[in-house]
C-alpha positions as CSV (number, residue, x, y, z in Angstrom):
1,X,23.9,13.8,5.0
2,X,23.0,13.9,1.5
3,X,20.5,11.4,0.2
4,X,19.1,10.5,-3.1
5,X,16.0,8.8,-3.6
6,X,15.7,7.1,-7.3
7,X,12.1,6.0,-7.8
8,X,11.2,4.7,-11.1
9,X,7.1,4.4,-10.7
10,X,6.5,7.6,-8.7
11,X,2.9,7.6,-8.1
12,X,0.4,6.7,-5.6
13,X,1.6,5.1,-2.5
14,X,5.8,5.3,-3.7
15,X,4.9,9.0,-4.5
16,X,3.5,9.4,-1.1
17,X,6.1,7.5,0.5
18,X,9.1,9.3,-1.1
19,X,7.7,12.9,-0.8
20,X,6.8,12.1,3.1
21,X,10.3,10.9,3.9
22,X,11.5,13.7,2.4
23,X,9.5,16.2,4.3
24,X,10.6,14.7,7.9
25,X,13.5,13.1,7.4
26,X,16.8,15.6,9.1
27,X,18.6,14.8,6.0
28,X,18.7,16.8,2.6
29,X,16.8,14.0,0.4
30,X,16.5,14.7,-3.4
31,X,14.1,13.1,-5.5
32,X,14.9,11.4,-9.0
33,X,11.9,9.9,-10.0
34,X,9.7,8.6,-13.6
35,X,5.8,8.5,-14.2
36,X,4.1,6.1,-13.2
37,X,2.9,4.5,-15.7
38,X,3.8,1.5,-17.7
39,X,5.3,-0.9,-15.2
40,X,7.0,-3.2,-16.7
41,X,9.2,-0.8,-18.9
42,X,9.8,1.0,-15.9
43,X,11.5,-2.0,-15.0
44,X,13.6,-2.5,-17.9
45,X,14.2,1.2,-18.9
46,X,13.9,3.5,-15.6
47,X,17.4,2.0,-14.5
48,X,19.0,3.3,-17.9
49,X,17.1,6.9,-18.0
50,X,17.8,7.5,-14.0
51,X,21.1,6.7,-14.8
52,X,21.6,9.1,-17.5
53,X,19.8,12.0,-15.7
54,X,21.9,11.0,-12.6
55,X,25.1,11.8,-15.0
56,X,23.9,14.6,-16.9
57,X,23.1,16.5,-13.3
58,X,26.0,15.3,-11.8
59,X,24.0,14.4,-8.9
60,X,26.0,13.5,-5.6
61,X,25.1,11.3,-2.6
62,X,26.2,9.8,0.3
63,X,23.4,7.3,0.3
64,X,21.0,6.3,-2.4
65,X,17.4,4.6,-1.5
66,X,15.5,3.3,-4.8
67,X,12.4,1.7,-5.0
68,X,11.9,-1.8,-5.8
69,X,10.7,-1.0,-9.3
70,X,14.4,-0.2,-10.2
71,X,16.6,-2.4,-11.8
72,X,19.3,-1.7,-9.0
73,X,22.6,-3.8,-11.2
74,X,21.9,-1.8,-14.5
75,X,21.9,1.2,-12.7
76,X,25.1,0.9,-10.9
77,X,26.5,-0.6,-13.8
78,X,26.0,2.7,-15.9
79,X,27.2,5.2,-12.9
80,X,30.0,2.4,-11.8
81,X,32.5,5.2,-12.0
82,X,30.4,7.8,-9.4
83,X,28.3,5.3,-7.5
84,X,31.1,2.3,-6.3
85,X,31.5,3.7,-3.4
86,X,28.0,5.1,-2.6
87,X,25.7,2.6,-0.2
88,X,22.5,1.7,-1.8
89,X,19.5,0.6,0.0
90,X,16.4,-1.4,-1.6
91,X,13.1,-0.3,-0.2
92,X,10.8,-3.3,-1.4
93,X,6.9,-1.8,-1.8
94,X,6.6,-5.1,-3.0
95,X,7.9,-7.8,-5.0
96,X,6.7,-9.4,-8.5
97,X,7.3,-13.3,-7.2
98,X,4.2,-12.9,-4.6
99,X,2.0,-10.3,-5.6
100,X,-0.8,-12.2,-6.6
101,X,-2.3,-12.4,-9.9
102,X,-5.8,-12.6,-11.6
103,X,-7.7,-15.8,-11.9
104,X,-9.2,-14.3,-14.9
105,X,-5.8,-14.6,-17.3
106,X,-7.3,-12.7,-19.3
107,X,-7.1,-9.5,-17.2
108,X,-4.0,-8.2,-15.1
109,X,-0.4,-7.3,-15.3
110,X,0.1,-10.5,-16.9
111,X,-2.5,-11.1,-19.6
112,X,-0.2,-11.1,-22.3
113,X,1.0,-14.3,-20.6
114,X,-2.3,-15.4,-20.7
115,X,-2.2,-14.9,-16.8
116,X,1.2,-16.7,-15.8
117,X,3.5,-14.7,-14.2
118,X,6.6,-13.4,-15.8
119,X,9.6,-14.8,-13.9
120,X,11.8,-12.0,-15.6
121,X,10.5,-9.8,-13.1
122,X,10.8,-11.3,-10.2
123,X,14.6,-11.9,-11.2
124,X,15.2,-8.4,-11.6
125,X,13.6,-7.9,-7.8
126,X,16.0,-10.6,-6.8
127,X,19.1,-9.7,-8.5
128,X,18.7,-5.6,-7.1
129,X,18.3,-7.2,-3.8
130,X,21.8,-8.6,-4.2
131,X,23.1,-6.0,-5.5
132,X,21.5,-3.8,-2.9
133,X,23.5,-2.8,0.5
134,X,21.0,-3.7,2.4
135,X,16.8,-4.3,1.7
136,X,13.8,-3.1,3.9
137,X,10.8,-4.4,3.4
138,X,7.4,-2.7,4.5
139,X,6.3,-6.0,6.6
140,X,7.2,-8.7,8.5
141,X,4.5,-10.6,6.2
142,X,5.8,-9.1,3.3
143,X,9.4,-10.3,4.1
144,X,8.0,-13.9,5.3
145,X,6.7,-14.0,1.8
146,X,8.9,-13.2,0.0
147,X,11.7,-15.5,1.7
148,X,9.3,-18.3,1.2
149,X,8.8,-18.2,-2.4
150,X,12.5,-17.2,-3.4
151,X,14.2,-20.6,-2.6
152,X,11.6,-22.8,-4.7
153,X,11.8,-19.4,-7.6
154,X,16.0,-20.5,-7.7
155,X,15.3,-24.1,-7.9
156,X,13.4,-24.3,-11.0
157,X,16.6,-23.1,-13.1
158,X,18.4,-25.8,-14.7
159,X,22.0,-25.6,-12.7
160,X,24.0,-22.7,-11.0
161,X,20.8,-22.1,-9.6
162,X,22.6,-20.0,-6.2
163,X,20.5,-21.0,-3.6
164,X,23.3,-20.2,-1.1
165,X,22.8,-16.7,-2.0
166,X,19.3,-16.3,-0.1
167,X,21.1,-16.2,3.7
168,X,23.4,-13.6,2.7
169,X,20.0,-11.6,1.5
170,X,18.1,-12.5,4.9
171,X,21.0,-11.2,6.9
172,X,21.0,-8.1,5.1
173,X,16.6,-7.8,5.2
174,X,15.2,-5.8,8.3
175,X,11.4,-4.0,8.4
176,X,11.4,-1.1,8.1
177,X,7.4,0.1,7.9
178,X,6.1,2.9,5.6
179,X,5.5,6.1,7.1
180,X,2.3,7.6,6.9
181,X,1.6,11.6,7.2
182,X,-0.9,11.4,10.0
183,X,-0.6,15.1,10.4
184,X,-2.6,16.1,6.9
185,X,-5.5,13.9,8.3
186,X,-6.2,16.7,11.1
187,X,-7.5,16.6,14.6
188,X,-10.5,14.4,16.4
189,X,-11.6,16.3,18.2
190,X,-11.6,19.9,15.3
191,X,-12.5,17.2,12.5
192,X,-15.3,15.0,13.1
193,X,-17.0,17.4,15.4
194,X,-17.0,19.3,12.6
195,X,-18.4,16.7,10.0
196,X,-22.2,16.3,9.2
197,X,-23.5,13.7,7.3
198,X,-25.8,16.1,5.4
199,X,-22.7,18.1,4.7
200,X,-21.6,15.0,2.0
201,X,-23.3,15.7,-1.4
202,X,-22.2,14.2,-4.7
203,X,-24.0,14.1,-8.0
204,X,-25.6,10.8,-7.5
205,X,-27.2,12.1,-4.2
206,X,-28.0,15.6,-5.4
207,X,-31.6,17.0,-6.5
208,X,-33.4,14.1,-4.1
209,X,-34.1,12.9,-0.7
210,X,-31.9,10.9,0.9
211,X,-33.6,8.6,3.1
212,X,-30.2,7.3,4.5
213,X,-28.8,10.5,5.5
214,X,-28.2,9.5,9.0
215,X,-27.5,5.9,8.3
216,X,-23.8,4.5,9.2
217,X,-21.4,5.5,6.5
218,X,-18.8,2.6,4.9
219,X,-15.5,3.6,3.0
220,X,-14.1,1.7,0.6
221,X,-10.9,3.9,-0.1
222,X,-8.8,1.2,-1.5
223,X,-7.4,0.5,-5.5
224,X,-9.7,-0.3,-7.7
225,X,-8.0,-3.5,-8.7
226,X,-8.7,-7.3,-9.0
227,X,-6.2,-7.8,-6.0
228,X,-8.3,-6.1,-3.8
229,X,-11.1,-8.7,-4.3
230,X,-14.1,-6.2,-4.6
231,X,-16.6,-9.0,-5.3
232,X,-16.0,-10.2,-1.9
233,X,-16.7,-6.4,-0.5
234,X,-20.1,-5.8,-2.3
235,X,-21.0,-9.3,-1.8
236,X,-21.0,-8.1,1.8
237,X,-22.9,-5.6,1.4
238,X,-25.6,-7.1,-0.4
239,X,-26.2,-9.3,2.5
240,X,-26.2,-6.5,4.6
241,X,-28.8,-4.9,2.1
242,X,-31.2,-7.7,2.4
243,X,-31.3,-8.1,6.3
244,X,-33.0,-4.3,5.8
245,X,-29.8,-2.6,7.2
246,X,-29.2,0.8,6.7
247,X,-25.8,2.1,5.4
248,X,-24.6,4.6,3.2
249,X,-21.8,3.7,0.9
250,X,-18.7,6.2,-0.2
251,X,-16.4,4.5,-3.4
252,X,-12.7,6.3,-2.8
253,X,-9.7,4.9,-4.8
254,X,-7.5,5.1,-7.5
255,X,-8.3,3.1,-10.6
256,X,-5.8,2.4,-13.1
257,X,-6.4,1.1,-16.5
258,X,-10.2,-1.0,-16.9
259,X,-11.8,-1.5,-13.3
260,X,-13.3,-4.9,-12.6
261,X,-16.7,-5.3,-13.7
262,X,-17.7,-5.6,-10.1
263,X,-17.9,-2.1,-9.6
264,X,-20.3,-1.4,-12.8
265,X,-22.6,-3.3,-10.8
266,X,-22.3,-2.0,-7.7
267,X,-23.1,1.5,-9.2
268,X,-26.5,0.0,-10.1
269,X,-26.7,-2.5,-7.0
270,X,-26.0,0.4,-4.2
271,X,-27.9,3.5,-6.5
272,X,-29.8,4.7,-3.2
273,X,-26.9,4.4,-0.7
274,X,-24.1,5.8,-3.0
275,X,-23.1,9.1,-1.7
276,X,-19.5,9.5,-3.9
277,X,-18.0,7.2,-6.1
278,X,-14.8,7.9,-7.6
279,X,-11.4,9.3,-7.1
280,X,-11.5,11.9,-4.4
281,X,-9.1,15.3,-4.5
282,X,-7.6,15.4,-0.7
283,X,-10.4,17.8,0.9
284,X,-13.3,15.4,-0.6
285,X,-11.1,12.4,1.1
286,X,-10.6,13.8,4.2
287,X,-13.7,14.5,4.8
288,X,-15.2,10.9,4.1
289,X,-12.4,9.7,6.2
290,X,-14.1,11.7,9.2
291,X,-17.5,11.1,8.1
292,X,-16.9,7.2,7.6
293,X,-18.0,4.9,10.3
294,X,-17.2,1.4,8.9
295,X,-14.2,0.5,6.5
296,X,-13.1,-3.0,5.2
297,X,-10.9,-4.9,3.3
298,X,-11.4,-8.1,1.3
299,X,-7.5,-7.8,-0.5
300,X,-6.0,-11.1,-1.5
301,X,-3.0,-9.1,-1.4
302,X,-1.8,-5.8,1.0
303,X,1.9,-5.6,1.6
304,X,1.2,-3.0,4.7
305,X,-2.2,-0.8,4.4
306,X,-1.6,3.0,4.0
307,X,-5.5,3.9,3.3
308,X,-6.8,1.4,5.7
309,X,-4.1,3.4,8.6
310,X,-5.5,6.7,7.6
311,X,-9.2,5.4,8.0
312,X,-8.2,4.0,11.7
313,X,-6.1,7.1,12.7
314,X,-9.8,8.6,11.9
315,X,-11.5,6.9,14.1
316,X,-13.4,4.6,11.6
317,X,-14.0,1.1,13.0
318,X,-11.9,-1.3,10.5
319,X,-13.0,-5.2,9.3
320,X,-10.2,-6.9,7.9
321,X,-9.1,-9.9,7.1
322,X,-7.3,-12.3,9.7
323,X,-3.8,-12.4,7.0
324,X,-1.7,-10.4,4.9
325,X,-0.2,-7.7,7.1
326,X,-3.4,-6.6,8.9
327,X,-2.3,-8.7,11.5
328,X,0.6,-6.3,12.1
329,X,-1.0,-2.9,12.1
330,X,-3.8,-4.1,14.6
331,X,-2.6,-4.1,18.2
332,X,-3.9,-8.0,18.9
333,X,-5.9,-7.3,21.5
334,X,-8.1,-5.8,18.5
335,X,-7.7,-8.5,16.7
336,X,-11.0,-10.6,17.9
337,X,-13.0,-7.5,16.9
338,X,-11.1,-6.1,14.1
339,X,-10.0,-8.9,12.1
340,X,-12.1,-12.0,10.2
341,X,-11.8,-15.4,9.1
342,X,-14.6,-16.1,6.9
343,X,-17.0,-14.3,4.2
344,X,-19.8,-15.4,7.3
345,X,-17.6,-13.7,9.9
346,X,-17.5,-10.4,7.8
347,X,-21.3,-9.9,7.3
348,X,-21.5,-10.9,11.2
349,X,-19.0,-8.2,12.2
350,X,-20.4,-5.8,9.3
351,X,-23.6,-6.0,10.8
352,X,-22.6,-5.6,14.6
353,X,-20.8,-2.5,13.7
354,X,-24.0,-0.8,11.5
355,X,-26.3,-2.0,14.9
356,X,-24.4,-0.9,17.5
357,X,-23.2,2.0,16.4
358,X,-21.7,3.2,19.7
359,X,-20.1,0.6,20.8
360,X,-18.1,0.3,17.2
361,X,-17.5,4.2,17.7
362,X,-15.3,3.8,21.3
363,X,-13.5,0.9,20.0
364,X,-12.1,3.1,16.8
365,X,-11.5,5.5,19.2
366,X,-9.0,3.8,21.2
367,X,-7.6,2.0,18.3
368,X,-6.7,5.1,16.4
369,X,-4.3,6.0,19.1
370,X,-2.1,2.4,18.2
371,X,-1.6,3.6,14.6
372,X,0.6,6.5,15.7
373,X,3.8,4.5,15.7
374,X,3.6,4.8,11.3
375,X,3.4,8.1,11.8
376,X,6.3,9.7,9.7
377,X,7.5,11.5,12.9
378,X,8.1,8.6,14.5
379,X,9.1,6.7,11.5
380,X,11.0,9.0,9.7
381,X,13.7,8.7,12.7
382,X,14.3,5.5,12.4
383,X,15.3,5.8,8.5
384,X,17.5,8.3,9.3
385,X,19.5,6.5,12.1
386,X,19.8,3.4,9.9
387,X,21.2,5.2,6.8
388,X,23.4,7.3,8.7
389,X,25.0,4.2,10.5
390,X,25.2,2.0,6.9
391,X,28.4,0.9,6.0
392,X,29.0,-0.7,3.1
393,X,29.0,-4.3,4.2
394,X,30.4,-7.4,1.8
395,X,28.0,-8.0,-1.1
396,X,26.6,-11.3,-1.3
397,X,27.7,-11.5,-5.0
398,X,31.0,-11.2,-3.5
């Protein structure tokens, strides 16, 4: 089976998603992608320039996945004639009536609304959804979410406001996780055996004695964005700091655009336990993944988790918070050790895990084993099954 894959922000995590799929899936999947930058034009204009390079290569399908940055009706308006009969599934990374914004309006996707969101979004999210075959979302929490915030979204228009229309789009909603190539990450027991702590040099560390060289090593290998609450993280830390517990401290991430001021003062805050900071090429990151004994997450918002799954497969001890999706990527007989309520209940676990080093190390251990099931090989086959048995079912808009 053919399948096309239309991905109008194709970077990051939807880059990472798309290419995996494509690498395990038994189909022949074809890329049609766009930069990702500029999001919101990708919203309005990706539809229209996918369209047109959909035409002008007289591209053929017999099912197309797109991404949730696509405006799914102008693009099927404008390839009506080739893609009527063509299934179309909406894979929703996320959604833009949830994802959470700044409290800072000043800052954000949506500063030129001085920090209120942009309905227009969301609407294009809901309308592809209808127009959509069928929609997978990448969490149960995810889904929850979003299905809890559409109904009141519809009832603030004045009149024809369809609120019947939101059963026909849970029946056609299923999870359907990301994958995550697990594979590229390496081996236990031919990786960290490997690894060394003085074997992790970068330019902040280099030309003096590192005192810390053998102290526990914490990952933060996360965006660096306002929705992944970083004040929270080096707050943390800074309590760890001043109980006179050793750490060292390795800043991974992608940044896009200005980075919250919080991690300016970290880079002053955490001079003597820094050991990278930065974007990391693949090598660099693997490595730290290995090395890494502690990671954690203070997100307000996480859809599913694809860093914090790679930092468990490699057997680094995760804190996380007790919501979002964490919840369903931590087997919940993990959960009492894994997962926290409170700011308190982080520095408590944080400092367990530094202090009892051992004890931390067996528990990653056997939870890296649970995180095999979003592994694309066993992901990958259930994509595969479900778009070879869609049928085109009645549209809601029908």
């Amino acid at each position: 089976m053919k399948l096309l894959l239309l991905s109008p922000y194709h970077g990051g995590s939807h880059a990472a998603w798309a290419v995996g799929y494509q690498q395990h899936s038994q189909h022949e999947v074809s890329l049609l992608t766009l930069p990702d930058r500029f999001w919101k034009w990708r919203m309005h204009g990706g539809a229209v320039t996918l369209a047109r390079r959909f035409r002008e290569q007289k591209l053929r399908s017999d099912v197309l996945l797109a991404t949730d940055m696509l405006d799914v009706t102008t693009f099927l308006v404008l390839t009506r004639d080739r893609t009527h009969e063509i299934p179309l599934v909406l894979y929703m990374h996320e959604n833009q009536l949830t994802y959470p914004l700044p409290e800072d309006g000043t800052t954000g996707p949506m500063r030129r609304q001085l920090g209120e969101r942009d309905y227009h979004y969301a609407f294009i999210n809901y309308a592809s959804m209808l127009a959509a075959d069928a929609v997978w979302f990448n969490s149960q929490f995810h889904m929850d979410s979003w299905f809890t915030a559409v109904t009141p979204f519809l009832k603030h228009f004045p009149e024809y406001n369809e609120l019947g229309t939101v059963a026909g789009l849970r029946k056609k909603s299923r999870v359907m996780p990301v994958g995550v190539d697990l594979g590229r990450l390496g081996d236990w027991e031919i990786e960290r055996l490997a690894q060394s702590p003085n074997l992790v040099v970068s330019r902040l560390a280099a030309n003096r004695p590192s005192p810390i060289s053998q102290s526990p090593l914490i990952l933060w290998n996360q965006r660096w964005e306002y929705d992944k609450n970083p004040e929270a993280f080096f707050a943390a830390l800074a309590e760890v700091a001043a109980a006179g517990i050793p750490f060292r401290l390795a800043l991974c991430g992608q940044q896009y655009g200005q980075r919250p001021s919080a991690f300016d003062t970290a880079l002053t805050q955490f001079t003597d336990q820094l050991i990278h900071v930065g974007h990391a090429d693949f090598a660099t990151y693997r490595r730290l993944l290995w090395q890494a004994d502690v990671v954690i997450s203070t997100a307000h918002h996480e859809f599913f988790g694809i860093s914090v799954l790679e930092a468990i497969y490699c057997h680094t001890f995760p804190l996380l918070p007790h919501r979002l999706s964490y919840p369903e990527l931590i087997p919940a007989t993990f959960h009492a050790d894994c997962l926290y309520h409170t700011q308190d209940e982080l520095v408590k676990r944080l400092i367990w895990a530094l202090t009892h080093a051992e004890e931390a190390r067996k528990l990653a251990g056997e939870l890296s084993t649970a995180v095999t099931p979003f592994g694309w090989t066993a992901v990958a086959p259930r994509y595969d099954n479900a778009l070879t048995e869609l049928t085109i079912p009645d549209k809601v808009t029908r």
